[in-house]
N, C-alpha and C positions, 0 to 999 in steps of 0.2 A: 453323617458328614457335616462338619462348621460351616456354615453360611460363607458368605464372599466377607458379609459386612463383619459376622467375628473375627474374621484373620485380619482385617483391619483394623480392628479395635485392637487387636492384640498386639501387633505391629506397631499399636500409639497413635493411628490415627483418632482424632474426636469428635466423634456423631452423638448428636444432643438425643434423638430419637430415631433408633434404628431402624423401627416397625417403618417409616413413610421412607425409607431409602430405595431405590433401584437401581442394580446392579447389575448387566448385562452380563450372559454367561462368557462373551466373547471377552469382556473386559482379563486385562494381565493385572493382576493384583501389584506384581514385581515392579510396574511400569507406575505404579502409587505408593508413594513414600509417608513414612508412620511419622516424619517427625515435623511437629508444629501443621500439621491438615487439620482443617476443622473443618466438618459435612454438614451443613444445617438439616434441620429438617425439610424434605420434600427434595432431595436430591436425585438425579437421576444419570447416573456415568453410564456410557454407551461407549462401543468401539475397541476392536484391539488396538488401535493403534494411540489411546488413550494416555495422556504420559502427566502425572500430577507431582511438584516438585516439593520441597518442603516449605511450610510456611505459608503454602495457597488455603483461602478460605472462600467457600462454595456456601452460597443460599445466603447471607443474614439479610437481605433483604426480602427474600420470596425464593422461592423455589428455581431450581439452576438443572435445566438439560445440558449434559455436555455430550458430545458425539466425537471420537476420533482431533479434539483436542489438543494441543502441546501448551501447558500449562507449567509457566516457571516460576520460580521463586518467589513466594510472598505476593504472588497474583490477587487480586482480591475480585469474585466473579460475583456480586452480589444477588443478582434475581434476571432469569432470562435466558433464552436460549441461544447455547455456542455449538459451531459445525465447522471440523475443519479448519480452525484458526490455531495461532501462536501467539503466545503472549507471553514476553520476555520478562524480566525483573521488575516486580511492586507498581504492574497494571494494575488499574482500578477502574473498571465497571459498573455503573450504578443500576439500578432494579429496572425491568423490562427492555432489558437489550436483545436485540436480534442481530446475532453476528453469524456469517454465512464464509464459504468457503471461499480461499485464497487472499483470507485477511492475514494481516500480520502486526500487532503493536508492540515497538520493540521498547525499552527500559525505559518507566515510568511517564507513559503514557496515559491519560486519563480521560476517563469519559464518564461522563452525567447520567441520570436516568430516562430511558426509553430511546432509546438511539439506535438506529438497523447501519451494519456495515456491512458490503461482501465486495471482497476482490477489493480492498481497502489497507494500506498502507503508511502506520503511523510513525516517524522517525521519534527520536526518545522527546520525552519532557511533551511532546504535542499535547491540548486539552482540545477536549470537543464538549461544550453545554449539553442541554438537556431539550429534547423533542427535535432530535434532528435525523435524515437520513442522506448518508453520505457513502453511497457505495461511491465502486471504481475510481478511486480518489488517491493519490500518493502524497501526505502533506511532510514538510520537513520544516525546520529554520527554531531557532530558540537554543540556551544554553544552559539552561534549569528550569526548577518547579516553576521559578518566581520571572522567568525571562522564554516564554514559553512564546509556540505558535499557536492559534486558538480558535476556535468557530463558535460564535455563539448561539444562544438557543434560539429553536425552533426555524435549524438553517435545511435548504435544501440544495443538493447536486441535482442539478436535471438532467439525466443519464440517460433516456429515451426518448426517440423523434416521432412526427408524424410519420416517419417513412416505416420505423419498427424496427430500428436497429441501434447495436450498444457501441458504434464506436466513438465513442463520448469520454473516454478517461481523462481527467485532469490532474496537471503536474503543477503543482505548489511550493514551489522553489525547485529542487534538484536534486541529484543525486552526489555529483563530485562534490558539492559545493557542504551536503545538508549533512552528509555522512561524518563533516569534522567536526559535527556540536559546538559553533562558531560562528552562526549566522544571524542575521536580524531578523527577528520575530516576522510573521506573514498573520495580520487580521483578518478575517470576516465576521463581520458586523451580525448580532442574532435578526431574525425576522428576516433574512434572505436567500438570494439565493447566486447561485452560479450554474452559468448553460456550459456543458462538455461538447465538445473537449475545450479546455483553457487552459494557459499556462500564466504561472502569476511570478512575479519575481519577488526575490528577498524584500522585507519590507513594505510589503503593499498593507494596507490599509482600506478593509471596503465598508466604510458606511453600512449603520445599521439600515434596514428596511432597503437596501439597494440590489437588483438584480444585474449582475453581470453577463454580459456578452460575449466581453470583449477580452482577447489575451492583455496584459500589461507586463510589459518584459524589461521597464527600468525599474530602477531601484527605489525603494522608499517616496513611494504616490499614494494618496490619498483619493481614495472614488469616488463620488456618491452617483448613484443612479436611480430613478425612477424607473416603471414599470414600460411596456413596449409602448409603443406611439399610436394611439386611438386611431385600428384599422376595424371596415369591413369590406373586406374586397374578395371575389375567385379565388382561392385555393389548389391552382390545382395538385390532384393526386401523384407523389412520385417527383415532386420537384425537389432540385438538389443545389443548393446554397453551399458557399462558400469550398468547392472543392479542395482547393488547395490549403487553407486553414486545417481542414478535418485532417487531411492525409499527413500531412507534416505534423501535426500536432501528436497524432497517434504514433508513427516514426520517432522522434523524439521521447513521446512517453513509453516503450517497447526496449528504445536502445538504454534510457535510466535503468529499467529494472534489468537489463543487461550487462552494465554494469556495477549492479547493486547486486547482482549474483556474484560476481567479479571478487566483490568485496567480501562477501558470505565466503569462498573459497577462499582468499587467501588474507584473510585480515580476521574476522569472525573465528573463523577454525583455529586462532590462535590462542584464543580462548576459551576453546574448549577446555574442560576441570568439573570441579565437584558442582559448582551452580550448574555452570551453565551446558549441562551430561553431554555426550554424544548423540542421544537419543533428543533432546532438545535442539541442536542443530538439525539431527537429517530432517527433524519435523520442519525447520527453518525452509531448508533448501527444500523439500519436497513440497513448501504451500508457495514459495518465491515460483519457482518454475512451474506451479499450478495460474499462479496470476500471468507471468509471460504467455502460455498456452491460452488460455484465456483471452489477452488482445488481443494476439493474433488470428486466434479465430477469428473475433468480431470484425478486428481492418479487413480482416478477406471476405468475409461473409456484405460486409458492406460494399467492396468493391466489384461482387459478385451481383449485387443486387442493380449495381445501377442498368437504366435503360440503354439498349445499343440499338435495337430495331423499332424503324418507325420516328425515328428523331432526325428532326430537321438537320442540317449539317451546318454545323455553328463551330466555333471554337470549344465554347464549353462542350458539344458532342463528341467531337474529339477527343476533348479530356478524358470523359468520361468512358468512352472508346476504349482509349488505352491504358486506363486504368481497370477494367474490365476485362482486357486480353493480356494486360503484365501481371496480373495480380498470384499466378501460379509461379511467376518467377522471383516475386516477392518472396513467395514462402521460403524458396529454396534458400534465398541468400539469408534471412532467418533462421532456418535452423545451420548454416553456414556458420553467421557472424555469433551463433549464444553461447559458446565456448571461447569466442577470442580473447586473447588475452591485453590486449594493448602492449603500449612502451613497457617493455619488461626492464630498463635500468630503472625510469622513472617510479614503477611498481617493485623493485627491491631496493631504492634509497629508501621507500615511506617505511617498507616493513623492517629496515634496519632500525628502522626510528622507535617501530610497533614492541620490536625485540628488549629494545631497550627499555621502555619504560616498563616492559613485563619484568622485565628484573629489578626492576627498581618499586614497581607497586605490586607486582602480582597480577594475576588476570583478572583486575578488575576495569570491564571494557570502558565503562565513562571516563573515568579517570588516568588511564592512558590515554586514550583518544584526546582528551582536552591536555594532556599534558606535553604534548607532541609538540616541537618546535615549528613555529608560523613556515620556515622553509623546507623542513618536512612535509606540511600541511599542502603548501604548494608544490611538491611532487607529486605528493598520494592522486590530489584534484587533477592535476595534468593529468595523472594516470586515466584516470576513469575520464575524464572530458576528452581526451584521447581518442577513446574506445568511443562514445556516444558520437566525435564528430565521423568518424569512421563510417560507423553505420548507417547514419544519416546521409551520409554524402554517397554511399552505394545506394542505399533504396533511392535515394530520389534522382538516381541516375538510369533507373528503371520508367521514372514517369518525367520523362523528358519536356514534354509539354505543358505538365505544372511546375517545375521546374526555373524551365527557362522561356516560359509561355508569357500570355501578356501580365499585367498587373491582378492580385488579387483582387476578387471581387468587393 
């Protein structure tokens, strides 16, 4: 009986040296396309649910694990291990990547060498440099290779507390806004870093060597910041800073990708075709709803953790109180609101507009998307900012006391 890696060859895919290949017996050969694949040597595909498109090339930097994957068109994986990710039209990966599950980089996104993502979210044209680790991150804004949002090297997301918990995700620009490939670039400077959860606005600018803190939510600022303020003081164990930042932040970052699933159903789906298969969507929307599941968990697992006995009776106890005894009714209005649809006029003027330029260019997603009339543009956004303010304004109607409690801390 022919090897896996024969019927590939035969097929037209191009393996420089078969002998160092592995091939999972689970793997669906069908779900790996012969035309323009190139397998370096030291490759290793794993997973049925493995889906390789034409024109992806695997290894030329070093050796490539893939696992349960969705790999499209002209993907370029060069050296490193992938689990669980998507990665849309002429990604580029450079050698020692560690990418983890419920990542997503969508059409020509690109990234350096040695870089770990997971539960990571790159809207198209994004660049990330080299020696950086940026899970739990959504970044968007830029409108080509050459007008891109960017991280540079050797940047860090700091995604975990002294308490031991992940609800730390950061939103870098938006969703209504990032999704029309029409926005002002969002810098961060190499040699830094950013504390989660943050939210940064179009535009922002952070200084190299600068650590951020703090949200910035107007447009086009310029940072710089040095490192924290020369402390040693007590510590105590289990203390909880800035309540209402965290909760709303994560709110906010949950109802984005809620309505960036929004846009996966009825804008995405539309161009479905020969790139971009069916079997590369459901990959889309099974690792989209893998990352929703995901902060979810985390906001409840956080709001589970804080103390209620044995704490003094302050304001902030309270909060944290009722953030502790609503937190079950959070979830429900979550899995409630992950279907909504928003303004459905405002969500069928944009897709009229969507209709049209597919007749006019074909499904090719960037250049519709950018060819869409500015008052199209501002339906589609209404649509989805719709949806986000929706949700935001029922969760936080759950925690009354951050809410409409005293001032943030």
């Amino acid at each position: 009986m022919a090897s896996k890696t024969q019927h590939l060859m035969e097929k037209g895919v191009k393996i420089h040296n078969p002998d160092t290949l592995d091939i999972g017996d689970e793997v669906n050969l069908n779900r790996i396309s012969g035309e323009g694949v190139i397998l370096y040597p030291g490759c290793r595909i794993y997973g049925d649910k493995t889906l390789i498109l034409p024109g992806a090339k695997l290894g030329y930097e070093g050796p490539v694990t893939v696992e349960n994957c969705y790999i499209g068109p002209r993907v370029e994986l060069k050296g490193g291990f992938f689990r669980k990710a998507v990665f849309l039209d002429d990604v580029v990966m450079g050698f020692g990547a560690h990418v983890r599950e419920g990542t997503i980089l969508e059409e020509q996104a690109s990234v350096a060498h040695t870089v770990a993502l997971k539960q990571t979210i790159l809207f198209p044209f994004v660049t990330l440099g080299s020696l950086i680790n940026f899970c739990d991150c959504l970044m968007a804004g830029g409108t080509s290779r050459k007008n891109h949002s960017e991280v540079g090297s050797s940047y860090i997301h700091f995604n975990f507390t002294p308490n031991q918990d992940k609800a730390t995700a950061s939103l870098l620009g938006d969703v209504p806004r990032g999704v029309m490939l029409n926005q002002t670039p969002i810098f961060l400077g190499g040699q830094g870093g950013l504390v989660g959860p943050c939210r940064l606005e179009y535009g922002t600018v952070l200084a190299a060597g600068s650590i951020c803190r703090r949200d910035e939510l107007r447009p086009d600022r310029l940072i710089q910041e040095g490192g924290a303020r020369s402390a040693n003081v007590i510590y105590p164990r289990g203390l909880h800073l800035s309540l209402k930042r965290i909760v709303v932040n994560n709110i906010h970052y949950i109802a984005n990708l809620m309505a960036l699933r929004q846009w996966y159903v009825y804008v995405r789906s539309e161009f479905v075709g020969q790139d971009f298969t069916p079997e590369l969507f459901e990959g889309l929307m099974e690792t989209l709803q893998m990352a929703i599941q995901e902060r979810i968990a985390r906001l409840l697992a956080y709001c589970r953790s804080l103390p209620v006995s044995g704490v003094p009776q302050t304001v902030q106890a309270n909060r944290m109180c009722e953030m502790y005894n609503n937190c079950a009714q959070l979830e429900r209005l979550f899995l409630m609101q992950n279907t909504w649809q928003g303004n459905t006029n405002f969500r069928n003027s944009f897709l009229e507009a969507v209709h049209h330029g597919i007749s006019e260019s074909g499904k090719v997603y960037l250049s519709v998307i950018q060819g869409i009339s500015e008052k199209s543009r501002e339906s589609g956004t209404a649509w989805l900012q719709g949806m986000i303010d929706h949700i935001v304004k029922e969760a936080m109607e759950i925690f009354p006391l951050l809410a409409y409690g005293i001032a943030e801390e």
